[in-house]
Each structure stands twice: as C-alpha cells, then as structure tokens.
SEKEBA-512235 format. One line per 5 residues: number of its first residue (from 1); for each residue z, x, y of C-alpha. Coordinates in Angstrom, 2 decimals, padded with zeros to 5 digits. Layout:
SEKEBA-512235
NUM> Z,X,Y; ...
This chain:
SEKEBA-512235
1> 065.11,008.27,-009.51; 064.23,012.07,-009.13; 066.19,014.22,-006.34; 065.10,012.69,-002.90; 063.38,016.31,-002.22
6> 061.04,016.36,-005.63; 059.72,012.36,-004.19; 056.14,012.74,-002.91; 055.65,010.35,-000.02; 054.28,007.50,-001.67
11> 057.86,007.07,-003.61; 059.56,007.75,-000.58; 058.10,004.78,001.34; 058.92,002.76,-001.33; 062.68,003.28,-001.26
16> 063.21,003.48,001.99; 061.41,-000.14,001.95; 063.93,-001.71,-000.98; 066.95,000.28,000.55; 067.12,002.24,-002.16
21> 067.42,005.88,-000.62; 067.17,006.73,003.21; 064.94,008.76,005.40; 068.53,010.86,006.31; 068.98,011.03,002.80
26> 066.09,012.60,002.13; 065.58,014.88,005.19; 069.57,015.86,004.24; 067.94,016.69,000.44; 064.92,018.18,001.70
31> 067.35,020.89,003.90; 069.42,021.56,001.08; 066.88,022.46,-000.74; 065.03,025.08,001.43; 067.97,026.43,002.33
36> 067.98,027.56,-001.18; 064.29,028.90,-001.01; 063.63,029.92,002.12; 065.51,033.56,002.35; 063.19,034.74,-000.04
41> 060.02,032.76,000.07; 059.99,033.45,004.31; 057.40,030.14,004.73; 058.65,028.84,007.79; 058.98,029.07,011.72
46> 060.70,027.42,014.22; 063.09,025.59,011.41; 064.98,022.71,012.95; 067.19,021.10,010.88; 069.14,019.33,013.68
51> 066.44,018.01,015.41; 065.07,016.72,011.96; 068.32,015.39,011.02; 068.24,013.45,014.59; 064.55,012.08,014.04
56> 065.87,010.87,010.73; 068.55,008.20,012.01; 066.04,007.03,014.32; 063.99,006.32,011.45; 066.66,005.08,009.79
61> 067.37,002.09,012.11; 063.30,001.36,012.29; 063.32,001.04,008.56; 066.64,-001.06,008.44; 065.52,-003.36,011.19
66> 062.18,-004.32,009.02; 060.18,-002.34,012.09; 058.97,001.46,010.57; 056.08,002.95,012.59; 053.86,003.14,009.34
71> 054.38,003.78,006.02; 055.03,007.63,006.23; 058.02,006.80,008.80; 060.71,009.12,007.74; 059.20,011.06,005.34
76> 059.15,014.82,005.97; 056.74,016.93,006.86; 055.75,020.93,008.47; 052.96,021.94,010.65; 051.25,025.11,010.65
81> 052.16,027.51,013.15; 048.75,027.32,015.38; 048.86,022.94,015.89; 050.53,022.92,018.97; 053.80,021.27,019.47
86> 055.24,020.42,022.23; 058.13,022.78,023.45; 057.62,025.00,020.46; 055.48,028.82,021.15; 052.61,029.59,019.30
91> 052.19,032.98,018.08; 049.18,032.21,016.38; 050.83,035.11,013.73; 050.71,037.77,015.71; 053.43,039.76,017.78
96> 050.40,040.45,020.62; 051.05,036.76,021.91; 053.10,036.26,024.86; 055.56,033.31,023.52; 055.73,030.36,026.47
101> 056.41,026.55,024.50; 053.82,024.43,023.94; 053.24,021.75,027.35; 051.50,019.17,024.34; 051.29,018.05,020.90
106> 048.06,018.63,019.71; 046.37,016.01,017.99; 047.75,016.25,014.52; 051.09,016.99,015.53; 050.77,013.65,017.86
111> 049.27,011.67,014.70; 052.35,012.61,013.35; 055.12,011.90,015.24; 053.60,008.55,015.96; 053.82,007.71,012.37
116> 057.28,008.48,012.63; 057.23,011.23,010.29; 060.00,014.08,010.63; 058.98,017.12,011.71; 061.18,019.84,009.55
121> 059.43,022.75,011.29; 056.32,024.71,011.48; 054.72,027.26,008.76; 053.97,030.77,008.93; 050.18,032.29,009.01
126> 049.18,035.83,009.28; 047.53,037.47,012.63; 045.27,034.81,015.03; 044.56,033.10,010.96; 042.20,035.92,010.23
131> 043.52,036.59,006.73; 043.72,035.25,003.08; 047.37,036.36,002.89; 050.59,036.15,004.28; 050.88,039.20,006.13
136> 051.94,038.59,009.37; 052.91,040.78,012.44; 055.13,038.31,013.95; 056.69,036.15,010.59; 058.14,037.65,008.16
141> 056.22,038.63,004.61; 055.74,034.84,003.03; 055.26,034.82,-000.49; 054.39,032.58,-003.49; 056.93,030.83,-005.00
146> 055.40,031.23,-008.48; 056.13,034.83,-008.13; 057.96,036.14,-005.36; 055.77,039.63,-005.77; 052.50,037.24,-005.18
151> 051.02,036.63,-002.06; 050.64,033.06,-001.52; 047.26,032.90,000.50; 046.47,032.04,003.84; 045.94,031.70,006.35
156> 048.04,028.41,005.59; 050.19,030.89,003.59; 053.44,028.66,004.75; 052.44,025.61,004.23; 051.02,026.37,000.66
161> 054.52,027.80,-000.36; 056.38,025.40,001.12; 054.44,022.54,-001.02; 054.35,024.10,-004.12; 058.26,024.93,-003.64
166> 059.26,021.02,-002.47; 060.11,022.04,000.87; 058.88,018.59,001.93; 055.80,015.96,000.48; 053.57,016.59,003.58
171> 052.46,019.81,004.99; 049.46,019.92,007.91; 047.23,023.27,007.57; 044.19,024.66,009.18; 040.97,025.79,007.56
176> 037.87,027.91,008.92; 036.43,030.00,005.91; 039.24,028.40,003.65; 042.71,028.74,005.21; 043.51,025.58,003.50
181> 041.70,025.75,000.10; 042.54,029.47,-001.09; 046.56,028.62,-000.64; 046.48,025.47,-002.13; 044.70,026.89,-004.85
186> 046.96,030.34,-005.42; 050.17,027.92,-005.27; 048.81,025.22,-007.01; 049.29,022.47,-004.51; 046.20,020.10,-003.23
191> 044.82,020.88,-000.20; 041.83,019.07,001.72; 038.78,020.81,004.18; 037.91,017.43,005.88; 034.37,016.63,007.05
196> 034.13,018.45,010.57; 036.19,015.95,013.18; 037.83,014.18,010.35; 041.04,015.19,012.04; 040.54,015.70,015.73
201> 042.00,018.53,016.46; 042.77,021.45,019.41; 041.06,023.41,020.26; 037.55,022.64,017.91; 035.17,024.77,017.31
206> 032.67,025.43,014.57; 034.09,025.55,011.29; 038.04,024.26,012.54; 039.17,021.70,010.21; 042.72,020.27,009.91
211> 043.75,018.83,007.00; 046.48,017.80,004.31; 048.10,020.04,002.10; 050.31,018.10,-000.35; 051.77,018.09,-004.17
216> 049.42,014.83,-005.23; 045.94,013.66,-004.33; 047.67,010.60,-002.69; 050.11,011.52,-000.23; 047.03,014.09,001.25
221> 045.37,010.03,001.00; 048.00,008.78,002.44; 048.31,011.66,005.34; 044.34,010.44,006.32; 045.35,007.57,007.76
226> 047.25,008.79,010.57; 045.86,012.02,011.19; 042.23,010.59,010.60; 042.91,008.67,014.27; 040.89,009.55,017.19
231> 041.38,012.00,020.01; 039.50,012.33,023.62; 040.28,015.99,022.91; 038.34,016.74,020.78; 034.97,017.48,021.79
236> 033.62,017.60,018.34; 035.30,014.57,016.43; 033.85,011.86,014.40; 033.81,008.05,015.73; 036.21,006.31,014.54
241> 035.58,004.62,010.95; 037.65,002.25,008.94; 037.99,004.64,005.52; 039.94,002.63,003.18; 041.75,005.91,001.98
246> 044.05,004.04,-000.49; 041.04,002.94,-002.57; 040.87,006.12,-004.82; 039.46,004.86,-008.48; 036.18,006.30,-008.95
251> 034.26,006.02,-011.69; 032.95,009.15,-013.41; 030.69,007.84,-015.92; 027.27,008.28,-014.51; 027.97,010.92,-011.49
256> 025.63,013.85,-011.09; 028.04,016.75,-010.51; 026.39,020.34,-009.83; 028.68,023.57,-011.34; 028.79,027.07,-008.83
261> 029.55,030.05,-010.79; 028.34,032.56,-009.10; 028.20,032.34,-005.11; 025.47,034.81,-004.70; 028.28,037.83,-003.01
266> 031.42,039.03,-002.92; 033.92,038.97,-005.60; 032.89,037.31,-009.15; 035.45,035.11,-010.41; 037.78,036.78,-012.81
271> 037.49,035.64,-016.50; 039.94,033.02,-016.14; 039.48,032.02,-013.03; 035.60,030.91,-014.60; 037.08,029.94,-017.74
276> 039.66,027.29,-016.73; 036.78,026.15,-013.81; 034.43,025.69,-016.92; 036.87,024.15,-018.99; 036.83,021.31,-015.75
281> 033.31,020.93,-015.75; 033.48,020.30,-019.48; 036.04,017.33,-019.17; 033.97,015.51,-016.34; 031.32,016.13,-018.62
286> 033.35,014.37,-022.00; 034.01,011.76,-019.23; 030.86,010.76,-018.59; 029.72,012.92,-015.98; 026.29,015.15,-016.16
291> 027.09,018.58,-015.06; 024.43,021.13,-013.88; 024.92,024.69,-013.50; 023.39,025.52,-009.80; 021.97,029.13,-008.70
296> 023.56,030.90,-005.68; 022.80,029.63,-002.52; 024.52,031.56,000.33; 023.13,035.65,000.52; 024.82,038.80,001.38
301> 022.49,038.38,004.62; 024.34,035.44,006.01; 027.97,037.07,005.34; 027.48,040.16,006.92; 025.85,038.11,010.12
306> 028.86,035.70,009.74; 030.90,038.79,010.15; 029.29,040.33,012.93; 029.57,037.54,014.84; 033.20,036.64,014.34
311> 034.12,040.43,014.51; 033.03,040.65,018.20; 034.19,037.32,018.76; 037.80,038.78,017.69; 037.19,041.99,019.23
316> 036.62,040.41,022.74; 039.57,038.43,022.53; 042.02,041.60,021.28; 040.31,043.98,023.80; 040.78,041.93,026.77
321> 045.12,042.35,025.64; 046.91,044.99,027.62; 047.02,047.84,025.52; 050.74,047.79,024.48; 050.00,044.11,023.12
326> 046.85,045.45,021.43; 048.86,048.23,019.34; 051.11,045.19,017.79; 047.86,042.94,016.50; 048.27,044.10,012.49
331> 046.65,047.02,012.03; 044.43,045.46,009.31; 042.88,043.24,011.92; 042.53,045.90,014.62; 040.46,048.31,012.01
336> 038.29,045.05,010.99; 037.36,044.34,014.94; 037.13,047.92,016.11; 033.16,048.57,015.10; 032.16,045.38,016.80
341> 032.81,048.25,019.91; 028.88,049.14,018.68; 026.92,046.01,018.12; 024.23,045.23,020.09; 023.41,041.65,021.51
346> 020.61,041.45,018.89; 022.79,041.79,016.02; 025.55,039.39,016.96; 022.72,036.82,017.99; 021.53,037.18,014.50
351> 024.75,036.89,013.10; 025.37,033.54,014.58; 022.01,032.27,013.72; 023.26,032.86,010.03; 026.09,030.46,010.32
356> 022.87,027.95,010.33; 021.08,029.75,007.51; 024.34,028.80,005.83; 024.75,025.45,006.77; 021.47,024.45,005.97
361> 021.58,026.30,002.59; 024.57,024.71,001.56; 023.38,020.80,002.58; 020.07,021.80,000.47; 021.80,022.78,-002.56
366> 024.33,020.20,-002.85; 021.56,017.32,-002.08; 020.97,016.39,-005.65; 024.50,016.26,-006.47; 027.17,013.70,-006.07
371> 029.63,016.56,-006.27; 029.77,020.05,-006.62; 032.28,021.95,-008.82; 033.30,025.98,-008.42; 036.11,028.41,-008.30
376> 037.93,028.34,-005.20; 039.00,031.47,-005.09; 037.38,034.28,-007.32; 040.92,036.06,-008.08; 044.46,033.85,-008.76
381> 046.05,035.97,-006.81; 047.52,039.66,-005.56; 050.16,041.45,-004.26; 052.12,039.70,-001.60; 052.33,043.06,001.06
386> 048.00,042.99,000.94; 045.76,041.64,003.16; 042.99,040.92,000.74; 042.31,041.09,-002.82; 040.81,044.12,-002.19
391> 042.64,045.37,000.99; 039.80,046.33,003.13; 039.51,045.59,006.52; 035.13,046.57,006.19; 035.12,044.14,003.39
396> 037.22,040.97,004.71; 035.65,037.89,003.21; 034.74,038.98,-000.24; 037.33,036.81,-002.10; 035.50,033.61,000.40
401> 032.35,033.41,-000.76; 033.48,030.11,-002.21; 034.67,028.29,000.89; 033.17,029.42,003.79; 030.13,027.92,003.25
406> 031.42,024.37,003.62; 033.10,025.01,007.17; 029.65,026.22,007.93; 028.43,022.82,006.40; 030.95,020.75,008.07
411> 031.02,019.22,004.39; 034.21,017.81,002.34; 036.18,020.45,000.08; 039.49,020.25,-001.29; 041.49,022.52,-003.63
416> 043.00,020.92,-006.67; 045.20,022.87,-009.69; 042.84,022.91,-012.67; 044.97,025.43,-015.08; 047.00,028.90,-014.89
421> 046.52,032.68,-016.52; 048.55,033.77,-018.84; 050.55,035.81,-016.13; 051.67,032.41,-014.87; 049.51,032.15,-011.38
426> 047.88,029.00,-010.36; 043.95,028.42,-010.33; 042.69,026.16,-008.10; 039.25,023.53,-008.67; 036.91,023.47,-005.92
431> 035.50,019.91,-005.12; 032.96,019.18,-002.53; 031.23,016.12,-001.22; 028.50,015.36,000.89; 028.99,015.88,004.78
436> 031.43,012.70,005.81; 032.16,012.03,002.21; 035.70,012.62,002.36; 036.98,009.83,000.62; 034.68,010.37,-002.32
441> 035.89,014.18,-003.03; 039.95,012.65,-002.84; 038.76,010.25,-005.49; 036.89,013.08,-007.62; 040.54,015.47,-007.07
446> 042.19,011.82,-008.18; 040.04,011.33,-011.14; 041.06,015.39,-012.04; 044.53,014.72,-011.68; 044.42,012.16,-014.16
451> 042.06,013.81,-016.36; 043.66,017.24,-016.77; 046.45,018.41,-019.14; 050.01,017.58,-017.73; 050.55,020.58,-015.38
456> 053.44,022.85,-015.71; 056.72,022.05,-013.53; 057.40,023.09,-010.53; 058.69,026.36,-009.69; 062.56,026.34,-009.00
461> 064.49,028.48,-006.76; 065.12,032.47,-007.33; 068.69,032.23,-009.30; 069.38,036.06,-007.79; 068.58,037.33,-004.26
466> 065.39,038.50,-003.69; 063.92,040.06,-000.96; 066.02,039.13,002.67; 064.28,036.34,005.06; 065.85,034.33,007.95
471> 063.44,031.21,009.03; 061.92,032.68,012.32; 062.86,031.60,015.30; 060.41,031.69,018.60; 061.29,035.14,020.27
C-alpha cells in the first residue's frame, strides 16, 4: 500500500473497513506530511492538528465497532476559508474584516462533519474571493506547488495547492466566475462548479457554487453524496434528488460534444494551452465522440456590464468600512472598486441585465451538445506575487472568459488535468454539462481520466527552504 497521505478517499475507506490502516494513521500521515510543505507553499488557515488528531480516535472507535457515519468517516479533509465553521473567524482574505468565530457551520462544513470526515483546517483565498490568485491581505502569499514562483490560482488558491501537494484527498472550495475551476486547473487537481444549489450553501447568491476539489474524479464523486444533502438555508437550493454519484461509466461512442476555442473576449488561450485542449477533443473524437468547433457566444458587452455591476456591488460593501479598515482591503481590489464612485443607476442596471444576456447565451449555445469542451484558463499560469495574468485592476476578468459564463448559467463545469507545457505547469480541460447535469460532466472528467496519457507524479516537497510561511492562525 502507498503512504496513508498519497491514498485518495476511496482507498482510504477501504482500509479502514478491512483494518488495514486507521483513520489516526492517516490523519498522523497526512500532518507529517504538510508539515513538510506548508512553510513554503503558505495554503492553509486555522491549522489544527490536535483537534484533527482528536476527531480521528473518535472515528477510530466508529470504524472498529462496525458503526462509521458513512463511507468518508475519517478521511481528511480542508475547507476554504469563507464556509463558515463554527468557532473558527472568517476573514473572507482580507485584513479589513473584524475577526469574531463563526456561531454555525455552514452547510458544507455541516455535510461534513456529519459524515465524520476530519476537518485538518481551512484554506487560504485572496481579498472577499475577488481574485484569480493567491494574493491575500490577511494569509500569507500561497503558491503552487509545481513551482513555488507560480501562483496557484484562486480564489480557492489553498485548497488547489493543498490537493495537488497531498495535503489531504478532500478539499471543499467556492466558485463564482471560476474560483474553483482556474486552481484546479493551474495545479492540476479536479475541481467541480456544481449545478446552482447542488451544494446548499451560505450565504447563496447568483453565481455561488460550492463544490469538490480533489486528486481523482471519484473522491469529488464520492464528496457529492454528503455535501449534495439539503439545507433550509439555502434559499436557492435544488430539491432533493437521489443522484446515484457512484455510477460513473459513460459511454462516449455516439456523444455530441461541442469544442470553445475562442470565448469571444479577454485573453486567447496561449499556444499550448489550445494545443493540449485540442489534442482532448481529438481523443474523444478517436473514441467515438463527434466534436464540433462552436463560435463565441458571450461579448465584450456582457463582461464589462458583469463588471459594472459587481464593481459597485464591491464598492458599496468596502465604502461602508471605517476608513482605517478600508486602507487594509489589497490595494488591487480598492483601485478595481474605486470608479464604481461614478456610475450611474442606468449603467449598473444594465450591467446586471447582462448577467441574463449571459445566461441565456450560454444555455443557447450548449443546447445541441451533450458536452462542451474549452480551455479553462487561457494562460497555465503566472507569477505567484500578481493578481492577474495581466495585473490590472481595470482589466480583472480577462483570464475568465472561460468560466464565468457557467455561474451565470447555473450549468455543470469541472476542471480536469488534460497535459502540461514544457515549463512544467499544469493545463486544465474544461467540461460542461447541461444545467442539473452534474453527474454526466463527472462521468465525461471520468471517461478523460481514463482516456488520457498517464499524468506526471505528483509534486514532492521543496528539499531546501524556500520562502518562510507559518499556517495562519485567526488574529
């Protein structure tokens, strides 16, 4: 058997069920092991390895009494930073929050713990989730553990690292323009968008999607289950539905899949970003698959309504802060909200109407389609001190013009490793379903991962110091 901290969940259920290794084994493995990553890679807050430790004889004594809570009982797993937890402060990334614990789990969180799964800690995300990096005001700099110098994406930068460096099998991120997606995809880990309400979560609002980010197709499967549960509160969720999320065989043979390579703005996808996308597209097609190369169908109109309306959004919310908590917001974000100071109520009406224009523009185009293939993210990745790709705070989402429009949608997309450059950084495989199809684009990512060449291993930890990070503690 592998070291207990390079199982995925699926293998860890299994020998915790035969005896054969133990949930404190493996949450003892799992904390060796960061503590070899994590003063350079910087991915988590609120670390607690004693209370993990604790949860894990608990476990222990389910699974040796024949009584575990579900199959994921004892396995380990981190939350990002903004699910609430109870007794733990939320920063939200930012050093403008006032810090007071968490009265609640929020939903995931609570899906969680009554799975029996341990809780290691929580991952870092860069200020109120409004960036594609890990730049952070209130964590320290979290980078990509393919290359320390890398930025590992965000806003789920911590949870990306953490998965693609074995912190644990399970990690829980959030996703509104592609918080989940972009990370997976620059650290080469899987990462689900569910269907909006999938995953009830706190608070919802348009766009807000929890969801797995994990090493294999299955354990994100296997996360469903629990996390997939319903919620009073939240206002937007789906009814509950019996998903049989195990059931991941597909067969290709026959599917109508469309191919996005250009997303009508922003950033076109470097050369091998599009060439190891089209490479994809050509296997499904050897498989059986008809593939169809789509037009654009999102406009530079839509984005720059999109962005009116969330910068004023953002700008309410930072200029209603006392002024000394305004100056510590990262001054990215601050220059980004400042010229929503001039809108008028026409534009930002406008600019929410085009979060529709999206939404129906993205349904329309993926209609004739089983599935439809693209880059995730036009660039692999950049340096990890940035903000963007292109570091500018009056150009924020040009590197998103491949996710966003599926919050917008409330449609299916997950983030699955479909090759590397020759510098060594991931690339990620965009798959998305139809709206509520979120069992179909895990078995299209399942079908991929047995398709595709045998990826490279797993990044180990720096042999030489690197740059100096302590796990943050709530301050």
């Amino acid at each position: 058997m592998a070291a207990l901290h390079e199982l995925d969940a699926q293998a860890l259920s299994r020998a915790y069920a035969t005896g054969e290794a133990s949930p404190v084994e493996a949450v003892a493995a799992c904390i060796a092991h960061i503590g070899r990553w994590e003063p350079q890679l910087c991915a988590l807050y609120a670390y607690d390895p004693e209370a993990a430790q604790v949860a894990a004889q608990d476990s222990e004594k389910r699974w040796r009494a024949g009584a575990p809570l579900s199959a994921l009982d004892g396995v380990p797993v981190t939350v990002k930073e903004n699910i609430a937890t109870r007794g733990v402060p939320m920063p939200a990334g930012t050093a403008a929050s006032e810090l007071f614990p968490a009265q609640e789990d929020a939903p995931p969180a609570a899906r969680l713990r009554e799975a029996g799964c341990i809780l290691l800690g929580k991952t870092t995300m860069p200020d109120y989730g409004m960036l594609t990096s890990g730049l952070s005001s209130f964590h320290h700099l979290s980078r990509n553990p393919w290359n320390l110098r890398m930025n590992p994406g965000g806003s789920s930068a911590g949870a990306a690292a953490a998965a693609a460096a074995g912190y644990a099998p399970l990690h829980l991120g959030t996703d509104i323009g592609g918080s989940i997606r972009l990370p997976a995809s620059m650290c080469g880990v899987f990462g689900l968008k569910p269907s909006l309400g999938r995953i009830p979560i706190k608070p919802p609002f348009a766009g807000r999607a929890a969801g797995p980010m994990t090493r294999t197709v299955t354990d994100a499967a296997m996360l469903m289950r629990p996390l997939s549960r319903p919620d009073w509160r939240d206002t937007m969720s789906l009814p509950p539905q019996d998903i049989a999320w195990d059931a991941l065989d597909i067969e290709v043979r026959g599917l109508r899949l469309g191919l996005l390579m250009d997303a009508g703005w922003g950033l076109p996808a470097e050369p091998e970003v599009a060439a190891a996308v089209r490479a994809a597209a050509r296997a499904f097609e050897a498989a059986g698959a008809t593939v169809e190369e789509i037009a654009p169908f999102s406009t530079r109109e839509m984005i720059d309504g999109l962005d009116r309306f969330w910068r004023m959004r953002s700008w309410l919310d930072i200029s209603a802060l006392p002024p000394q908590r305004q100056a510590k917001v990262l001054p990215y974000i601050r220059q980004w909200v400042s010229t929503a100071a001039t809108l008028s109520a026409a534009e930002v009406f406008h600019g929410y109407s085009q979060m529709g224009a999206l939404r129906e523009a993205a349904v329309r185009a993926c209609q004739p389609y089983d599935f439809v293939l693209s880059p995730v993210a036009p660039v692999a990745g950049y340096p990890a001190g940035s903000a963007s790709p292109i570091d500018d705070p009056m150009r924020p989402f040009e590197h998103i013009a491949f996710t966003l429009p599926y919050n917008m949608s409330e449609q299916p997309a997950a983030s699955i490793d479909c090759g590397h450059t020759g510098a060594g950084l991931p690339i990620g495989l965009q798959i998305a379903g139809h709206r509520h199809d979120d069992l179909g684009v895990l078995r299209l990512a399942r079908a991929w991962e047995r398709m595709r060449p045998a990826p490279r291993p797993w990044p180990s930890p720096p042999a030489v110091d690197g740059p100096a990070c302590l796990p943050s503690t709530p301050r």
